[in-house]
C-alpha positions as CSV (number, residue, x, y, z in Angstrom):
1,X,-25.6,11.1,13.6
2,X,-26.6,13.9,15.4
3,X,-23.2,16.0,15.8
4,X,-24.8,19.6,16.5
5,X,-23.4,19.6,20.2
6,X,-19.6,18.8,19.1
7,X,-16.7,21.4,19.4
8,X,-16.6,23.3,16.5
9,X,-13.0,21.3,15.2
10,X,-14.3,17.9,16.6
11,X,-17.2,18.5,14.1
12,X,-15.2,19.3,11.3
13,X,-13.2,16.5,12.1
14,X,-15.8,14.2,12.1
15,X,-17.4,15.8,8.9
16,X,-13.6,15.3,7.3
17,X,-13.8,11.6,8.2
18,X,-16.9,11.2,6.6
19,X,-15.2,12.7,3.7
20,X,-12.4,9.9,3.9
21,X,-14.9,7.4,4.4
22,X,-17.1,8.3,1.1
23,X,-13.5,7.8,-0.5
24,X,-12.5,4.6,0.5
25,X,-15.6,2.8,-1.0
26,X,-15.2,3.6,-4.0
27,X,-12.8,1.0,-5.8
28,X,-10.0,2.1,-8.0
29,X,-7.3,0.1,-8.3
30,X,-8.7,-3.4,-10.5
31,X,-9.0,-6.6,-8.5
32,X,-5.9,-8.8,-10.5
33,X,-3.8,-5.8,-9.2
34,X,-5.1,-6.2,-5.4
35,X,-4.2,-10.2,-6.5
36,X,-0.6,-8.7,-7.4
37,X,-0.2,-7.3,-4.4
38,X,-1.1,-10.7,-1.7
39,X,1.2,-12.5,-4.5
40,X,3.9,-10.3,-3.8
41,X,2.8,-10.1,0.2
42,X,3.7,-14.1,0.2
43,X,6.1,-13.9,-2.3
44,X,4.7,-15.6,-5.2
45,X,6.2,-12.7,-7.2
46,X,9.3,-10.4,-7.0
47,X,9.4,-6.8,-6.6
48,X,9.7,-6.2,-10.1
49,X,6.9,-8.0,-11.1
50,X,4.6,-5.7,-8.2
51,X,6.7,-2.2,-9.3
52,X,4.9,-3.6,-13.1
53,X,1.7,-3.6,-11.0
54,X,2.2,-0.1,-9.9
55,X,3.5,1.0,-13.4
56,X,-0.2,0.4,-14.8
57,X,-2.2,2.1,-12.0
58,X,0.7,5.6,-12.5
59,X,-0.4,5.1,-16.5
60,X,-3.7,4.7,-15.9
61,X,-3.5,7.9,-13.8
62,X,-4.7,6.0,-10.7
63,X,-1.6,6.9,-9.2
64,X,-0.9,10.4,-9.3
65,X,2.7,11.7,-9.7
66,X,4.5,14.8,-8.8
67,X,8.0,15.5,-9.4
68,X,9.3,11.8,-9.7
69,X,12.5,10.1,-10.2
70,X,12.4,8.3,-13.3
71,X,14.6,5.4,-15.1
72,X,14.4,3.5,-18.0
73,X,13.9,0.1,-15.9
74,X,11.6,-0.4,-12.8
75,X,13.3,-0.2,-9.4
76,X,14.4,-4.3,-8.2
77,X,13.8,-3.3,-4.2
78,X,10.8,-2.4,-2.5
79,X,11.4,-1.7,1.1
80,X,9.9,-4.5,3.5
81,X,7.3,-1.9,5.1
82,X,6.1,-1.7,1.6
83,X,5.4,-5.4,1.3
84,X,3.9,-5.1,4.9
85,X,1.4,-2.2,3.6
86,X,0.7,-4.5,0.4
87,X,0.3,-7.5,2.6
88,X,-2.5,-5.3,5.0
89,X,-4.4,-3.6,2.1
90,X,-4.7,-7.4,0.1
91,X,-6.0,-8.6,3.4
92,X,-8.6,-5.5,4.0
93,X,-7.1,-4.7,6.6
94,X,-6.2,-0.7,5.3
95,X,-9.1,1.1,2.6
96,X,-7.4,1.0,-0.6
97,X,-7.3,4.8,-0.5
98,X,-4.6,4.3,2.2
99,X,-2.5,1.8,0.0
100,X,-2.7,4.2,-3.0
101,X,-1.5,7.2,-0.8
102,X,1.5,5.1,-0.2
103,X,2.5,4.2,-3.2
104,X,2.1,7.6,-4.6
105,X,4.3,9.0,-1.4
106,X,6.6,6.4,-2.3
107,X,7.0,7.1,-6.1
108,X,6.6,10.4,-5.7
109,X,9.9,10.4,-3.6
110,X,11.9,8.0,-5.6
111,X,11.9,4.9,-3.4
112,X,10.3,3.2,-5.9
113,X,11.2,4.2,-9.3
114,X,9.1,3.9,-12.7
C-alpha cells in the first residue's frame, strides 16, 4: 500500500497497525487453553478451572506480570466482561494479542489473582 501521501501521524498510525497486525498472527497461547476458554465461555467449566488456565500461560511467561496481587489459592470470581472477552477471543472474533492484554491488565491489577 502506497501510504507516501498520508499526514505525517496518519502514517505512523497506519505503520503502528501494521505493527499490531504482524503481532496478532503469531500464536502464543496453546490451542487446549483457547478450548478452556469457549468451555468456560458456555460454562462447561468454572472460573477456577479457567484462572488454572491462566496460571499456566503467567508460568510459562506468556502472560507478563507487573506488580501483582498474589494468594496462595486462585481467585473463585472472574467478572462477567471477562467471560464475554473469553467468549469473543474463542470465537475469533478479537486477535489473541487482545485477549492476552486483558488478562495481563486484569492480573496485573488484582481482579484476578494467581
Amino acid at each position: 500500500i502506497d501510504c507516501h501521501h498520508l499526514k505525517p501521524e496518519i502514517k505512523a498510525s497506519f505503520q503502528f497497525s501494521n505493527e499490531l497486525n504482524a503481532l496478532e498472527t503469531e500464536q502464543l497461547i496453546p490451542p487446549w487453553v483457547k478450548n478452556i476458554g469457549s468451555f468456560w465461555c458456555k460454562d462447561k467449566i468454572n472460573d477456577s478451572e479457567f484462572v488454572s488456565a491462566v496460571q499456566y500461560l503467567v508460568n510459562e511467561d506468556i502472560i507478563h506480570l507487573k506488580n501483582t496481587v498474589s494468594d496462595t489459592a486462585p481467585s473463585n470470581k472472574v467478572p462477567d466482561w471477562v467471560k464475554s472477552n473469553a467468549c469473543w477471543w474463542a470465537d475469533d472474533k478479537i486477535p489473541e494479542v487482545d485477549f492476552i492484554s486483558g488478562i495481563e491488565y486484569l492480573v496485573n491489577v488484582g481482579t484476578i489473582r494467581i
